[in-house]
C-alpha positions, 0 to 999 in steps of 0.5 A: 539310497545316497549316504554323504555323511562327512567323509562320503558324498552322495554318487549320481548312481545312488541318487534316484534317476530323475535327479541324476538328470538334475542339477548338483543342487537338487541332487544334494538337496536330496541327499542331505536331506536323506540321509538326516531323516534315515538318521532320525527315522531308519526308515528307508520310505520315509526319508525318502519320502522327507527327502523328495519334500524337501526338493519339491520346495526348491524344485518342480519336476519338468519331464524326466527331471528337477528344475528350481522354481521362480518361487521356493515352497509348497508344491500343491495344496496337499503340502501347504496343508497336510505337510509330508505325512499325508496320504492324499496324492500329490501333483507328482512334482508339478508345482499346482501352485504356480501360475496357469501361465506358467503351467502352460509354459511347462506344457508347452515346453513337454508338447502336451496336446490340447493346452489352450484350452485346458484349465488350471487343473487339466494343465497341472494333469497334463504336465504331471502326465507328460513328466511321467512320461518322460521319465519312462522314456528316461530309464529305457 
């Protein structure tokens, strides 16, 4: 995981593959943050996890990589209510809190199949599905 530190800025190869593929913000967003939650946990899951919340706030994942989002906070229900030490699922990097229209825009964009005629929740599935997807055909 990415060190930065004063003298030490995170490497792309440090940084995990669906941030390589994003913008400087994004990846130092991620990295900053890392490396102050291993500081205050030493606890490489944790911060991790801390750090992957910190960009979901800013960012919304679109296929195999991190996108800044029209409006900064909570990705879905669980982190607007829960915050980062809950165990319940996230969207995976789907912004659910964002518009139906929007999330079809996102899907449109992945080719997900059948769009039209999704609700909120299947689109905000669907495009979870096709981030994954991409992602997958990402790294081989």
């Amino acid at each position: 995981m990415p060190k930065t530190g004063k003298n030490h800025h995170a490497r792309k190869d440090e940084l995990p593959s669906t941030l390589q593929r994003s913008d400087q913000k994004a990846q130092d967003t991620f990295a900053k943050t890392y490396d102050s939650a291993i500081e205050s946990y030493d606890d490489e899951g944790r911060a991790a996890r801390t750090a992957f919340a910190s960009v979901k706030h800013s960012y919304e994942k679109v296929g195999d990589h991190w996108e800044a989002k029209d409006k900064k906070g909570p990705s879905d229900r669980r982190a607007e209510e829960q915050g980062a030490g809950s165990s319940t699922p996230t969207a995976g990097g789907v912004d659910a809190n964002a518009s139906k229209q929007h999330l079809y825009e996102l899907a449109r964009k992945l080719d997900v199949k059948g769009r039209s005629r999704m609700d909120k929740n299947q689109l905000v599935q669907a495009v979870q599905k096709a981030n994954e997807a991409a992602t997958r055909k990402a790294r081989s």
